[in-house]
N, C-alpha and C positions, 0 to 999 in steps of 0.2 A: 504494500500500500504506500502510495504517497501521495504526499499534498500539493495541490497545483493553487498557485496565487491568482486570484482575479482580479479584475482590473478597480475595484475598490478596494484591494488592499485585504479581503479576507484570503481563506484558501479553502479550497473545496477536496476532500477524498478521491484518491481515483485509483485500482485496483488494474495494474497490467496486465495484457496477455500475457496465459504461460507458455503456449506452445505457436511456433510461428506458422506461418501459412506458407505454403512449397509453391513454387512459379517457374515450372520448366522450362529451360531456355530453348530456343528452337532456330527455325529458317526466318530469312525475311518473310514479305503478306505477301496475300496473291491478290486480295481486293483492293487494299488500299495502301499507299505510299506512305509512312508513316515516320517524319523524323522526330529525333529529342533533342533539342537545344540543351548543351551540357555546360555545367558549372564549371570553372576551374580551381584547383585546389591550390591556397598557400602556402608557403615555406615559413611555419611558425616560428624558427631560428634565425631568419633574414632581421638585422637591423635593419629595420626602414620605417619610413614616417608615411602619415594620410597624401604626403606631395612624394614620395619617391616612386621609381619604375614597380613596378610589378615583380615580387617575387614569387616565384611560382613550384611548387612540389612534382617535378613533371612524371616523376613515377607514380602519384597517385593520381595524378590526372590523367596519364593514359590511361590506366586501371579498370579508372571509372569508367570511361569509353568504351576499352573492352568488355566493358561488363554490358554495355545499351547493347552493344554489336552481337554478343553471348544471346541474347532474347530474342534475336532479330530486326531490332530498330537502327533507321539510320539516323548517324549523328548530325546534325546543323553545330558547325564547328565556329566559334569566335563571332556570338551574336551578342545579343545585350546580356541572353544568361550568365555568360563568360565574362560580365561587369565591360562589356566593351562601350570605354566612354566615365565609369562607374570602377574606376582602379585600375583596369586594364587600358593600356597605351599601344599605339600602332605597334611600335619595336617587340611589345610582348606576342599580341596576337597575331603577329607574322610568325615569330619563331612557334607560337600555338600552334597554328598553320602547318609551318612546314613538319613538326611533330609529330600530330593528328594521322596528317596525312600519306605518311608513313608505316605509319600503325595501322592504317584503314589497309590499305595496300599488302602488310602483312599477314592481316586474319583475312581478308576478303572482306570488309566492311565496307557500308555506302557512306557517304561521307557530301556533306556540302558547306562552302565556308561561304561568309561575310566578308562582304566588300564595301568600306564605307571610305571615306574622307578624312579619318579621325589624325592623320598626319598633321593635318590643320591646324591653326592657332581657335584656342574656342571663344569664347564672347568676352571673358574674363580679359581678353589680349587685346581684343580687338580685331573680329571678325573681318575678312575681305569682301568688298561690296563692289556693286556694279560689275562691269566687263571681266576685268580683273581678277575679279572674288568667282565669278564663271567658271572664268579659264585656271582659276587656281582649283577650283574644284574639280575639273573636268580632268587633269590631271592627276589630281588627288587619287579619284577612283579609277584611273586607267594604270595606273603602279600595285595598285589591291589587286585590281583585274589580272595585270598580268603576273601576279607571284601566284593568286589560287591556280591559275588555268598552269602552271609553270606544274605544282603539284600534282595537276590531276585529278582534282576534285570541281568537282562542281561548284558556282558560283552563285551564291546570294544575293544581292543588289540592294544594299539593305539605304533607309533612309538616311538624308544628311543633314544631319546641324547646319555646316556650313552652306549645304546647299537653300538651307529655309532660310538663315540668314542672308545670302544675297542676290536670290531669285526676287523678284518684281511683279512676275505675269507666271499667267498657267506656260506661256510659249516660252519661258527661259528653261521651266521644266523638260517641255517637249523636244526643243532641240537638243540639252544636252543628254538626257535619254537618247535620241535618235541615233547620236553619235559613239555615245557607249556601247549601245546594241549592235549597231555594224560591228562594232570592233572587236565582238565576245566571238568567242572560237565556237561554243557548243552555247545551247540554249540555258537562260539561266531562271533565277527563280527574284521574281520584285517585290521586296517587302513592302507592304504599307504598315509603320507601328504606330499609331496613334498617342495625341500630347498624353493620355495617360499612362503611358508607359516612360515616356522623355515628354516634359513639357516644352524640352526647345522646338520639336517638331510642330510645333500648332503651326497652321494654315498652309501644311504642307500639298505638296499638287496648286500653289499659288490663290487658294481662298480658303478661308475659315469655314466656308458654307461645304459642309460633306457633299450634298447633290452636285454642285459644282466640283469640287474636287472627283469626285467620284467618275465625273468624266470626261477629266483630263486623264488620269489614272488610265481608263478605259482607253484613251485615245493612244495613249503611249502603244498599247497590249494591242490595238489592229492595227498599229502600221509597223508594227512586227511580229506577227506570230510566229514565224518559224525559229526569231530569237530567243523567247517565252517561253520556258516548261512548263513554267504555274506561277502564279500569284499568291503572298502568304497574307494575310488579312488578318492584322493584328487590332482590331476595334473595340471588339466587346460589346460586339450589336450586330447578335444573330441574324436579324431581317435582311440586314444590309448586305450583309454577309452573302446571306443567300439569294442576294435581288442579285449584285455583283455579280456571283458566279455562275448566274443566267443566262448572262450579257457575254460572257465569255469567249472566245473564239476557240470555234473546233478544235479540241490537241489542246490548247491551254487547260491546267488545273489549277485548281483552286485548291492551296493549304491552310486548313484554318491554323487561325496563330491567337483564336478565342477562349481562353483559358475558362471563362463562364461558362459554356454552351457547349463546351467542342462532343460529348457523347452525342446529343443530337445533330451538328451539324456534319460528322463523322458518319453517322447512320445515313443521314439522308433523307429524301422526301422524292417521291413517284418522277420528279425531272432532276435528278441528281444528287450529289454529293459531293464532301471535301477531304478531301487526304490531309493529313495533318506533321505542322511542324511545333512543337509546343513545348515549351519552358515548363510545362506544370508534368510532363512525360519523363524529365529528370529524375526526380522522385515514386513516382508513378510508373517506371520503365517496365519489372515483370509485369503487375496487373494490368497495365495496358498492352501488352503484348500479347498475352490471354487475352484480353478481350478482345482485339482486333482478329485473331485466330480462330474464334468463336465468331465472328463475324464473317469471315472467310467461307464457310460452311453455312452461309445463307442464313443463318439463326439471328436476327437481329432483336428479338425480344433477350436471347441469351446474351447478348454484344451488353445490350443497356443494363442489365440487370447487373452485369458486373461492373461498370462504368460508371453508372452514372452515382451510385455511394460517393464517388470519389470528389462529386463536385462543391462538396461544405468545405470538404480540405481547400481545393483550388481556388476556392475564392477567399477561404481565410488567407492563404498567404498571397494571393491577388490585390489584397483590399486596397485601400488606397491609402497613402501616398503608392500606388502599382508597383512606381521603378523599384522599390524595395523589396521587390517580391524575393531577390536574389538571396536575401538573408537568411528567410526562410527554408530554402531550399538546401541552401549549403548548412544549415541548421541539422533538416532531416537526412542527411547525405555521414556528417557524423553520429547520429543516432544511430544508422543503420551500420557504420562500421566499415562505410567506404573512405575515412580518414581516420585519422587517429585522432582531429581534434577538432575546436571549431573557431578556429581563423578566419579570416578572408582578406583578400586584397585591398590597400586602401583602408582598411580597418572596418569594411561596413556590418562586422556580427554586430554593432551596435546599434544598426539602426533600425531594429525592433524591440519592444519592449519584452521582459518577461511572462506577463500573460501572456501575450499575442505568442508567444516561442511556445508557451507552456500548451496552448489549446491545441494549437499545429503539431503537438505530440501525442496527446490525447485522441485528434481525430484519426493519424497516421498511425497509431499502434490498433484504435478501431477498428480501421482497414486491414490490419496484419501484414504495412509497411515492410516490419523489420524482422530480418532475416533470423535474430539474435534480441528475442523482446527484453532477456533478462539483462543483456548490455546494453541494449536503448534505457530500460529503465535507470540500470546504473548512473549510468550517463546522465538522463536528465535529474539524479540527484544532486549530483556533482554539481550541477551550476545552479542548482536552486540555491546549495550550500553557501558557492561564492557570492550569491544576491543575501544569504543570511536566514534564506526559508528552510523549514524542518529544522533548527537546530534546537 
């Protein structure tokens, strides 16, 4: 038994599992494309400050990898989960990159990486505007572009800070997409993350108003479908979601990147569905592997019944302020005993409180998360301990 603190300051009982739940690892899907945006693990020994580079544990970070790739998930390598932008600096997530993508290439893993801008000076510096601030972008992502494609993996096209700061029009967007898409070797994948994930993105695609963005976005994806594999849709607004990938051009998919919704928009509805690449699959890697499996076998009542338990978890450590969802995750990642500790880059285990850690334990051992419930329990007494609860 132990005590979990609530956010008034009592503490409530909570009784762990004793025996864990088994999650066979298997092949990739046959129905659905299905990646896990993966965390990366810090070097708890590294001196370094919230302003130094990225130290990074690379043996438990590929680990963890091989552990998505063990289930048959593919990894989305060096996205936001990976703190890119949030501790993680270009120099790191390059060498992430070239790391990953080696290991993928070892076991047979699918593998697709992030390509952003983040070389850039950010807002705090003094962002580049006008022509300039274009062409510094436009370069920016044509050096990400050509290290991913250099590894062999697959290419992300994720959204840009510097590009929201000094685009003008929906047409600054449109051209320099246009530009980048000729230039990609093999078809790539275009994230949309929405301000609630990074608030510097607001009015990204060149207007605040979604319907407007939404088809410029659109306009990008037909005047290149054969550059297009899929679309990842990180909103957190099913409808849209699935209005979106209505509009789609034949051969384009749609990855949901909806951490609220994704079991149903995963399933589908009688004119399609969305493959998915999701931050919240981190944590969630066997059980959603099972259930994508289960879904493979046409059983979609089976699919949801395992899945959809899982969405109190996802949205507890979704909640908002979002971008912090990363805490979370790399929280239940030493629970479960895929580090030895709980670090992060940048310093950000801080920036959730201890209820908020305390219930994201309670719902994840619910689920039967942890491989090892009587070391997750351990564990979370240890840091109750250093907060000063149970003594």
């Amino acid at each position: 038994m132990v005590r979990l603190p609530n956010p008034d300051g009592t503490t409530r009982a909570y009784r762990p599992r004793t025996a864990p739940r088994a999650f066979a690892a298997g092949a990739p899907f046959a129905s659905r494309t299905v990646f896990s945006a993966a965390h990366v693990v810090a070097d708890p020994y590294a001196d370094t400050d919230p302003d130094s580079p990225a130290a990074v544990d690379w043996d438990a970070t590929l680990a963890f990898r091989r552990h998505l790739w063990a289930h048959g998930l593919g990894v989305a390598e060096a996205m936001d989960t990976a703190q890119r932008g949030m501790g993680l600096d270009w120099a790191g997530a390059a060498e992430l990159i070239r790391r990953s993508a080696a290991e993928a290439r070892a076991v047979g893993g699918r593998i697709a990486c992030g390509v952003g801008t983040d070389q850039l000076p950010g807002p705090m510096t003094g962002p580049l505007t006008g022509r300039a601030g274009l062409d510094a972008v436009r370069a920016a992502y044509e050096e990400q572009l050509a290290l991913v494609e250099e590894t062999g993996s697959q290419a992300i096209v994720m959204a840009s800070r510097a590009l929201a700061a000094a685009a003008r029009t929906p047409d600054d967007y449109l051209e320099l997409y246009a530009r980048l898409l000729r230039q990609a070797a093999e078809p790539v994948i275009l994230h949309w993350l929405g301000p609630m994930f990074d608030p510097a993105l607001e009015g990204y695609w060149g207007s605040t108003d979604l319907d407007t963005a939404t088809e410029t976005f659109l306009e990008v994806v037909a005047a290149h479908p054969d550059k297009v594999d899929g679309v990842k849709i990180s909103l957190l607004d099913a409808g849209r979601e699935v209005e979106l990938r209505r509009r789609l051009p034949e051969g384009v998919r749609c990855y949901t990147g909806d951490d609220f919704h994704y079991p149903e928009l995963i399933a589908g509805d009688e004119r399609g569905f969305s493959h998915a690449l999701l931050g919240v699959f981190d944590p969630l890697g066997p059980l959603a592997a099972e259930a994508v499996r289960v879904l493979d076998t046409g059983d979609t009542e089976g699919f949801r019944a395992l899945l959809d338990p899982t969405v109190e978890l996802s949205r507890h450590l979704f909640r908002a302020p979002t971008r912090f969802y990363k805490t979370g995750v790399v929280f239940l990642a030493w629970l479960a005993g895929h580090q030895d500790h709980f670090a992060m880059v940048g310093g950000l285990q801080s920036a959730r409180s201890l209820p908020h850690l305390a219930r994201a334990y309670e719902l994840a051992d619910g689920l039967g998360l942890f491989p090892d419930p009587e070391l997750a329990a351990a564990r979370m007494a240890s840091l109750l301990a250093v907060y000063g609860v149970n003594r």
